[in-house]
N, C-alpha and C positions, 0 to 999 in steps of 0.2 A: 446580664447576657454576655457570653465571650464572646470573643470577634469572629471565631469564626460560628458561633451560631447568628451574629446579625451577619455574615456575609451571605448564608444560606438565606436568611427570609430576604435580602436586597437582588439576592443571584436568581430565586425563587418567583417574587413578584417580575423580576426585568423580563425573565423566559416565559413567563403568562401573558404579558402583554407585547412583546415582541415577536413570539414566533407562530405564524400565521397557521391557518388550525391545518392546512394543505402538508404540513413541513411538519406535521406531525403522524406522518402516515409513513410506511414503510417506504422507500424507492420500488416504484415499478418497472423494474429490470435496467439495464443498461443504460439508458438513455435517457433517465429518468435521476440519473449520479449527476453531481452537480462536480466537474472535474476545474474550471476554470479554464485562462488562457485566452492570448488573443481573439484565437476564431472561434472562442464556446459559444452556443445560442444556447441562450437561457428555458426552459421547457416553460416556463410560467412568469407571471411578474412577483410571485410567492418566494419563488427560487431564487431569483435574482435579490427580492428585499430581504431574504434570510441571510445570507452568503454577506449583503453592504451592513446590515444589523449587527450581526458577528464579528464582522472583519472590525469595525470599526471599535470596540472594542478588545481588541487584541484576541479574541475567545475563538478563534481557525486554528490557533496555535496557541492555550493559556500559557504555555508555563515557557514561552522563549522570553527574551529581555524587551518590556516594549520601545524600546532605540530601534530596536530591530522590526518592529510590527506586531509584539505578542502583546500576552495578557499582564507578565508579567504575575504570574499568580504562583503560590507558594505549590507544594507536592498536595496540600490539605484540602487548601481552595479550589486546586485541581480534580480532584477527588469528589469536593462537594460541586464542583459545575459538573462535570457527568454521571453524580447521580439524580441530580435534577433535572436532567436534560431528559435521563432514563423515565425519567416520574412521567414526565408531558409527553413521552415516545416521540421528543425531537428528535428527527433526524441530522445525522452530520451535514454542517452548511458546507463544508468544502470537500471531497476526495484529491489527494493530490501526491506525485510520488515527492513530488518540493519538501513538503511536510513529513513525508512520513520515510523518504531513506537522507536526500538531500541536505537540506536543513540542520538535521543532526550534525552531519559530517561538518559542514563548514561554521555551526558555532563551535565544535571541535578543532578545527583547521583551518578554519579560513583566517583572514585580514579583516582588519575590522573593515575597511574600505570595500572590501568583498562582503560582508556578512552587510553593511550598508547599500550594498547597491540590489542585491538580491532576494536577501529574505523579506522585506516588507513588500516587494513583489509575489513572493508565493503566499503571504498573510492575506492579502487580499486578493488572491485569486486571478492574478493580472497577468501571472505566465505559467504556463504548462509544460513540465520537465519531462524527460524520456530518460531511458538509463543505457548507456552505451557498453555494455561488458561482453557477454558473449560472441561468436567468433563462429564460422561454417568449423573448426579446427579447433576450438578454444571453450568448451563448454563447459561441463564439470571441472576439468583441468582448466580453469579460467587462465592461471598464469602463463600458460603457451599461448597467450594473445600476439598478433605481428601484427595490429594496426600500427600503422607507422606515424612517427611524428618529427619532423626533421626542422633543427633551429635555424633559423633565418632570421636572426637580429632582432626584431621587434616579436614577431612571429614565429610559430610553430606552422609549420605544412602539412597535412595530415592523409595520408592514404590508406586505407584497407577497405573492410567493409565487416560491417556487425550483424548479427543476426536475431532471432524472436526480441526484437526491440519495440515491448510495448507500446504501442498506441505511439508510434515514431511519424507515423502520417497524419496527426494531430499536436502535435505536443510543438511548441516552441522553441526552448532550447534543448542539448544535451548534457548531460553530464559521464567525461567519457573517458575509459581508459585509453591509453593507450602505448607504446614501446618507442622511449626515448634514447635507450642504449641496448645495440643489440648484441654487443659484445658481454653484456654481464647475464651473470645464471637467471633463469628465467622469474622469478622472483622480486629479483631487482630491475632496473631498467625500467619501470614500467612508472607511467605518471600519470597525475589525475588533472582534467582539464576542462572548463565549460566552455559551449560555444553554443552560436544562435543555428538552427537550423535551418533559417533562408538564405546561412552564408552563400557565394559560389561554390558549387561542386557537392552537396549533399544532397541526396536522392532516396525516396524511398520506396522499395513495392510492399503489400499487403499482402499475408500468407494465409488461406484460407482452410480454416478449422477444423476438425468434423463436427464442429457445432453449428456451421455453415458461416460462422461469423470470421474476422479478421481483425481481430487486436492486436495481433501482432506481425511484424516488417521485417525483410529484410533492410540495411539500411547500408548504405552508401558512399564515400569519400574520396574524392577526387581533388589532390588539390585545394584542400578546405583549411584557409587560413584562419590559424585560432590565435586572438592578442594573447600575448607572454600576461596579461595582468589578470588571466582566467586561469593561470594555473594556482591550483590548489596545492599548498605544502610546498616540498621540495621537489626537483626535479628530481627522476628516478628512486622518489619515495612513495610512489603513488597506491602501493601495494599494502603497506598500513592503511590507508585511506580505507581503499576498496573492503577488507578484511574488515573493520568497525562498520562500516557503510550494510555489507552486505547480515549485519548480525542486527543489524532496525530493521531489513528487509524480510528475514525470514522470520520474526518477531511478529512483522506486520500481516505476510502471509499466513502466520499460526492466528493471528487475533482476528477472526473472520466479525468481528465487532457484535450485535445482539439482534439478528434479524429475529421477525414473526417467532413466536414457539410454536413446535411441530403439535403441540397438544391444539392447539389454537388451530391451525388450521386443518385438523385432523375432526376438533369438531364443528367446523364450519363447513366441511366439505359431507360428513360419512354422520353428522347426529351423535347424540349421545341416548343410551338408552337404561334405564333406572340411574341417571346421571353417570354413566361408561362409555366406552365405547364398545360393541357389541361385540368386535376381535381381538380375544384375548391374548393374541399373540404379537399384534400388530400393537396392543394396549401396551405389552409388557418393553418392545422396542422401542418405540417412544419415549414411557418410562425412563429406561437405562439410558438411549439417547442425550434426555434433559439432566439428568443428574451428572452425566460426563462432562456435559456442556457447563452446566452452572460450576463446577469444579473448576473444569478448564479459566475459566472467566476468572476465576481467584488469584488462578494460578498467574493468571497473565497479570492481573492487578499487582501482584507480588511482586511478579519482573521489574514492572514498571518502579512503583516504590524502591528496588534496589536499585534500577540504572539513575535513576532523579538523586537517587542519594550517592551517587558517583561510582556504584560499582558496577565491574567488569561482566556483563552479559556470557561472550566468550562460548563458550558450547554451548549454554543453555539456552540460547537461540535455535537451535538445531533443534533439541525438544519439542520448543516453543512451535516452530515451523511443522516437525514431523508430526506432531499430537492434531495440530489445529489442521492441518491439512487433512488428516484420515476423520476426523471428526467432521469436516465439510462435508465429505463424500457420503460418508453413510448419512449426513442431512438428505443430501437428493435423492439417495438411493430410497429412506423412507417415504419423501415428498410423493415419489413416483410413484410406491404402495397405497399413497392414502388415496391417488386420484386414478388409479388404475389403470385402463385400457384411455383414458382422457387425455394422460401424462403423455402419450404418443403420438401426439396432432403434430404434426412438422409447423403446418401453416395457416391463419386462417386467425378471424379477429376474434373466435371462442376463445381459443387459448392463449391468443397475444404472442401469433405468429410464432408458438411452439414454441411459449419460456419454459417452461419447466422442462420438456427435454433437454433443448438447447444451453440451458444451464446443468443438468446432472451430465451430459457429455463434456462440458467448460470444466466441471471442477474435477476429469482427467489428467488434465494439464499440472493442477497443483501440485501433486507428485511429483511434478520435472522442474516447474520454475522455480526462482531461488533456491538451485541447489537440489539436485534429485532426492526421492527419500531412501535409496541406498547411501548415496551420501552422508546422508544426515545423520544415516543409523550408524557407520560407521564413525563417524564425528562421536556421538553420542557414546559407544562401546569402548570409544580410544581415551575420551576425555571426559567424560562425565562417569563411566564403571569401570574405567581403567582397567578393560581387559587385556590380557595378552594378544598381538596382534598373530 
């Protein structure tokens, strides 16, 4: 037997008898994500013993260094713990932006004394990050940001205010750009810095949706003292940072991960009949649906095996983002067909207080966050088909 065939029946057996049969069921909406962080309440004791089962194994994060709180696990191993996790339909024991833009950045750039104080904090789910970049003035043009940060010796002083800053009225710390020299081109000057978000002088308001919900904030700064030993990189280099940072981010935005198949609950909902479904049209969008999707999923697999293998992402993040983002959309757009005139309950404990709207209206947004998908396509046209501009 090779090793890594006995690491699959050892990875195989540990996730049969560890993950609780609850934690093998899709999330039911929102609030039902197991995000972490000091003030998370746990939905169940399921949740809570999946998330310490995981973490404790490095397996929130297999493949970071376990010094740092990972698994420690190879690209392969990697590979074989989520397709075994896919076999039991375990769900992910953590969501977190720590992990998935964070994390990256500073085993890239951090100190090791940084990557020690922090990452094994997001492995186990013990703090909750927010991402500080956008600006009322500063959006797609990200690098026209004027948060302010002014050196005071030990400390940076920090003023401006950010804006659609996810889940910023929940999250713990920030991770945040902002404009150390404002005498250089817009570009430069710009630095990357964490801070706690109970410092003095951050505030946050809630921006509410057309989904009715509010994940995202305006956010705040006033006089917000951030230690000199949270700056990431160099001073006034914070702009490589953000640029590798934001290409995990729309990576992770295109990987909408392996919810429910639309076939599945197309026949749970509507029957199947001489084993079909009875609308041949609605049969055939499905269909091409799943085989985009299942493509898509390769495709991202791929990604991932080039970045683990040290290479440069770079525009095909942009792809990654634009593909998996129009591939969400038309998910709820079908959801909405298979459940008809149902799909439109705003409120009410039948529909679970009107998820399936309030999520086909949600994945509007993904067109704009991380980077609009004009953006992207222009990214894409400039540096992936090297068209003439």
């Amino acid at each position: 037997m090779s090793d890594l065939e006995q690491f699959r029946q050892e990875t195989r057996a540990w996730l049969e008898d560890n993950c609780p049969a609850s934690m093998r069921k899709p999330a039911q909406g929102e609030a039902d994500i197991c995000w972490g962080g000091r003030r998370f309440e746990f939905q169940s004791e399921d949740q809570k013993l999946w998330l310490e089962r995981m973490a404790s194994r490095g397996w929130t994060v297999p493949t970071w260094p376990k010094e740092y709180g990972g698994g420690g696990l190879s690209k392969d191993e990697n590979k074989i713990l989520g397709e075994e996790m896919r076999r039991i339909k375990a769900r992910s024991p953590l969501t977190s932006f720590g992990i998935w833009m964070l994390g990256p950045a500073l085993l890239k750039f951090g100190t090791h004394e940084q990557k020690l104080e922090h990452l094994p904090k997001i492995a186990r789910g013990e703090i909750r990050w927010c991402q500080g970049y956008s600006e009322p003035n500063a959006g797609s043009d990200l690098a026209s940001l004027m948060t302010k940060a002014e050196d005071k010796g030990d400390y940076y002083l920090i003023n401006g205010q950010k804006i659609w800053t996810s889940y910023a009225d929940k999250a713990d710390w920030i991770f945040c750009l902002v404009r150390t020299d404002f005498s250089a081109t817009k570009h430069t000057g710009i630095s990357f810095i964490l801070f706690d978000m109970e410092s003095e002088g951050v505030s946050t308001k809630p921006i509410k949706l057309i989904s009715g919900y509010s994940p995202f904030c305006e956010t705040f700064f006033d006089d917000v003292k951030a230690d000199k030993k949270n700056l990431v990189g160099e001073v006034n280099k914070g702009w490589t940072i953000a640029k590798y940072l934001l290409t995990h981010e729309r990576t992770g935005i295109g990987d909408m991960g392996l919810p429910t198949p639309l076939s599945a609950i197309a026949r749970d909902k509507l029957g199947l009949e001489d084993g079909e479904l009875a609308d041949t049209m609605l049969r055939h969008q499905i269909a091409e649906h799943e085989i985009d999707a299942a493509s898509f999923m390769f495709t991202i697999e791929r990604a991932k095996d080039q970045a683990k293998a040290g290479g440069d992402m770079g525009a095909f993040s942009s792809m990654l983002k634009y593909y998996g983002t129009e591939l969400n959309k038309d998910r709820h757009e079908l959801i909405l067909k298979v459940n008809g005139s149902e799909a439109l309950e705003w409120e009410g404990q039948f529909s679970n207080n009107g998820e399936i709207a309030r999520s086909w209206l949600r994945t509007k947004a993904n067109s704009i966050e991380g980077g609009t998908t004009e953006v992207q396509l222009n990214i894409i046209a400039k540096r992936i088909l090297e068209l003439p501009a």
